[in-house]
C-alpha positions in Angstrom: 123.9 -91.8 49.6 125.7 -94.9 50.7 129.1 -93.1 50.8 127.7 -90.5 52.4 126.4 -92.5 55.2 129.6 -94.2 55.5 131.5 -90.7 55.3 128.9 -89.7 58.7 130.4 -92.9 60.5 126.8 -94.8 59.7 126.5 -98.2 58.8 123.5 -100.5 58.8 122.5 -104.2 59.8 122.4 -106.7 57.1 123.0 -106.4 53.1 121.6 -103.4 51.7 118.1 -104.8 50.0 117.3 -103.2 46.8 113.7 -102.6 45.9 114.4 -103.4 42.5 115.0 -106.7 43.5 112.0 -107.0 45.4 109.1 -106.9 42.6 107.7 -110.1 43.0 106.0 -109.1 46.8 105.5 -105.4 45.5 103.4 -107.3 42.3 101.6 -110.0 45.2 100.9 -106.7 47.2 99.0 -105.2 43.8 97.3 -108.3 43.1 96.0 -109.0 46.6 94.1 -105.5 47.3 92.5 -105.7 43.6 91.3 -109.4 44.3 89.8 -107.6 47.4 88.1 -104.8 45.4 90.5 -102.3 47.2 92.1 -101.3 43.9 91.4 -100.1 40.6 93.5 -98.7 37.3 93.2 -95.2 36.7 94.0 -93.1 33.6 94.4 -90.1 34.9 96.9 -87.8 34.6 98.4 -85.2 37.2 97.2 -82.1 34.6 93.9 -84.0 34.4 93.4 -83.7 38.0 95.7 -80.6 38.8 97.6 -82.4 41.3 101.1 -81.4 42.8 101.7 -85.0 43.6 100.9 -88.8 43.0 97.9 -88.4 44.9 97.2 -84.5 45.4 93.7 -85.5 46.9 92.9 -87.8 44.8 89.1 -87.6 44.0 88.2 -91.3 42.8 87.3 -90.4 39.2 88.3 -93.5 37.5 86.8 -95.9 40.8 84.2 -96.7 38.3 86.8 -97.9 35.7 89.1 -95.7 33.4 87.8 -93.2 31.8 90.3 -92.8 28.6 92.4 -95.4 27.1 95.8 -96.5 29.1 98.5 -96.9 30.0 97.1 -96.8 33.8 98.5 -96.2 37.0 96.9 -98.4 39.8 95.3 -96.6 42.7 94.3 -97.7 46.6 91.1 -96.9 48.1 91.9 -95.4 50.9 88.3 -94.5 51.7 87.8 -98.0 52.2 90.5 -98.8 55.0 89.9 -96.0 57.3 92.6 -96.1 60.4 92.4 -94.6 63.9 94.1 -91.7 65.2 97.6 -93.1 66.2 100.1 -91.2 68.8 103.4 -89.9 66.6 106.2 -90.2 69.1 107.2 -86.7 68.0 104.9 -85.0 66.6 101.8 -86.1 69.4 98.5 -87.4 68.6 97.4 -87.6 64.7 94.1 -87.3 63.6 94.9 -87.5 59.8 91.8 -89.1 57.4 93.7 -91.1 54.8 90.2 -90.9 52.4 90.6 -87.2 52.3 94.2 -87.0 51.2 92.8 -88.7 48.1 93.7 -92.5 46.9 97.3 -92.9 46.1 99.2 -94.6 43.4 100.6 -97.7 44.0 101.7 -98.7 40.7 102.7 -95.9 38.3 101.7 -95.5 34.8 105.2 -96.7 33.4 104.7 -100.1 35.8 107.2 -99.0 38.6 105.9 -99.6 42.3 105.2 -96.3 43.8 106.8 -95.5 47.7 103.2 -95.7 49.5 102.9 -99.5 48.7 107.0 -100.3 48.7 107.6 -99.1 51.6 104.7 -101.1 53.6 105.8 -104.4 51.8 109.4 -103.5 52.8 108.8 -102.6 56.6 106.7 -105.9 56.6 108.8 -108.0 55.3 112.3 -106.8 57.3 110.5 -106.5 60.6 110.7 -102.9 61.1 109.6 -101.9 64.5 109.8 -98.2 64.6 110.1 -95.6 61.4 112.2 -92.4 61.7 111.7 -89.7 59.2 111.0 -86.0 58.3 108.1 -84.3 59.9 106.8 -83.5 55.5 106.2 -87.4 55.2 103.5 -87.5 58.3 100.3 -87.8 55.9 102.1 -90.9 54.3 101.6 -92.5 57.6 98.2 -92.4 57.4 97.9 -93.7 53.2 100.6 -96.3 54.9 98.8 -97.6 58.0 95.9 -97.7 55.4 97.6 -100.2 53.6 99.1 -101.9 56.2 95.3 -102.5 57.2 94.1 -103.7 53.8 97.3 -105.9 53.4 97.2 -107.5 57.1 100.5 -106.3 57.8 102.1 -105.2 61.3 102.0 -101.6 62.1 104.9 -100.0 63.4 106.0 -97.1 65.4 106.4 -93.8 63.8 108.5 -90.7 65.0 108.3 -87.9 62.3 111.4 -85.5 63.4 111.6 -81.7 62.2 112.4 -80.9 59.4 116.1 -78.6 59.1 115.2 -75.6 56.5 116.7 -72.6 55.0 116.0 -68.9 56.4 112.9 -68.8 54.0 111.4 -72.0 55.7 112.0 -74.2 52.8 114.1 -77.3 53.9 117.4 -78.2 52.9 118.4 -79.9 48.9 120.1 -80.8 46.7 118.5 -78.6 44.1 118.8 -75.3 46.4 122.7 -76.2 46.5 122.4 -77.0 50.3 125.7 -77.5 51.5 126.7 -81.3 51.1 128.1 -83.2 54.2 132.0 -83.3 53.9 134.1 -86.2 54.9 137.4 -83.9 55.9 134.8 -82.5 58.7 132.5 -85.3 59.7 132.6 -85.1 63.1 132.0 -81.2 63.6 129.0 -81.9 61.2 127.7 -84.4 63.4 128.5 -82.6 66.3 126.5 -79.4 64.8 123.3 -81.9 64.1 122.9 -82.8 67.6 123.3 -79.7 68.4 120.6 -78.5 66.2 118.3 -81.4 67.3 118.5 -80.0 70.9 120.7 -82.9 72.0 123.6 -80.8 73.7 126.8 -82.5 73.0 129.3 -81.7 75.5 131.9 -78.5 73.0 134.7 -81.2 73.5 133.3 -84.1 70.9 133.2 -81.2 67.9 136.7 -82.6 67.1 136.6 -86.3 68.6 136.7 -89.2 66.3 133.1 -90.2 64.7 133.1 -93.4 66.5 133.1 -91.4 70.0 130.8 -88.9 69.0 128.3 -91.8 68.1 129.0 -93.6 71.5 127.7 -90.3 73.3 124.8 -89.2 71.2 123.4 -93.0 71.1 123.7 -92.8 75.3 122.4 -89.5 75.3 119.4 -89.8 73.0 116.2 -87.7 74.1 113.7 -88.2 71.6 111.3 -85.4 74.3 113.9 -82.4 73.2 111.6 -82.5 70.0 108.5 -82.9 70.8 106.1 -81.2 68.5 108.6 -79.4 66.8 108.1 -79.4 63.2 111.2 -77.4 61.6 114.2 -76.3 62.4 116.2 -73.2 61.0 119.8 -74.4 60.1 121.4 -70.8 61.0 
């Protein structure tokens, strides 16, 4: 991913911080909700509950303690940290109850922190003002600002952008062979991108070097070209 990334012409501020390297604050994180009764462990498996996910709507059957022997995962009560509706900055006004998506895992069975609660220690602890993402991830903003709640944390921004899919609507990966970005064309893929996220980059900059390209689209930003707009078809 990194070389990727740097194949694009995208760097980043700072060394690259590894969540492996960060378990003590994920472990604190853990420890602080269950001293504040707003955690629990849970033995349940996905084919237990029929879920599609770590959380899959989660209905709270082990709140009242496990109810077979471990290993456990750990699970947030969402029910009890209910959030406001919060403005998306491209997807408008969500209205998302994180107690009805279910309480997430925070800590998986085999002891590894799971993304809900990472990610909120990480954006924390770095000072992230504003997260960027796909438009699939928007419930996790609700399990997240949950937790941000429960954990006193800051709450930042969030701007979900559309998703680009395939003809049939499903979007684009690695395990559907999706094309992969190619560093002997880098700036026409870039170009293309902006292009797709209604950005309008002048026909010229298709062949200009990467560093250029970035100049303009970074000048010529308009988050409003995707308001509301979920997906996007990559034909």
């Amino acid at each position: 991913m990194l070389r990727t990334l740097e194949t694009l012409g995208l760097g980043w501020d700072g060394p690259i911080v590894r969540q492996s390297r960060r378990l003590p604050l994920y472990r604190e994180a853990v420890a602080s909700l269950e001293a504040a009764g707003l955690a629990y462990p849970c033995s349940c498996t996905r084919r237990d509950i029929g879920a599609t996910d770590d959380a899959g709507g989660y209905p709270g059957t082990c709140r009242a303690g496990p109810t077979k022997p471990g290993p456990f995962a750990m699970r947030f009560r969402a029910d009890r940290c209910p959030v406001a509706p919060f403005i998306d900055r491209v997807q408008g006004p969500v209205d998302i109850d994180a107690s009805a998506l279910g309480d997430p895992i925070i800590r998986r069975r085999d002891g590894l922190y799971a993304y809900q609660l990472a990610v909120v220690v990480d954006d924390a602890a770095q000072g992230i003002s504003d997260v960027v993402r796909g438009a699939d991830l928007l419930p996790s903003a609700c399990w997240q600002r949950s937790l941000q709640r429960a954990l006193a944390l800051p709450e930042p921004a969030y701007a979900h952008l559309p998703l680009v899919c395939e003809r049939d609507g499903r979007k684009l990966g690695k395990s559907r062979h999706s094309v992969a970005a190619q560093a002997d064309s880098a700036s026409g893929q870039v170009w293309r991108v902006l292009t797709l996220l209604r950005q309008g980059p002048p026909v010229e900059l298709a062949a200009a070097p990467l560093p250029e390209l970035w100049s303009w689209a970074i000048a010529h930003w308009r988050l409003g070209a995707l308001r509301a707009v979920a997906s996007l078809s990559a034909d």
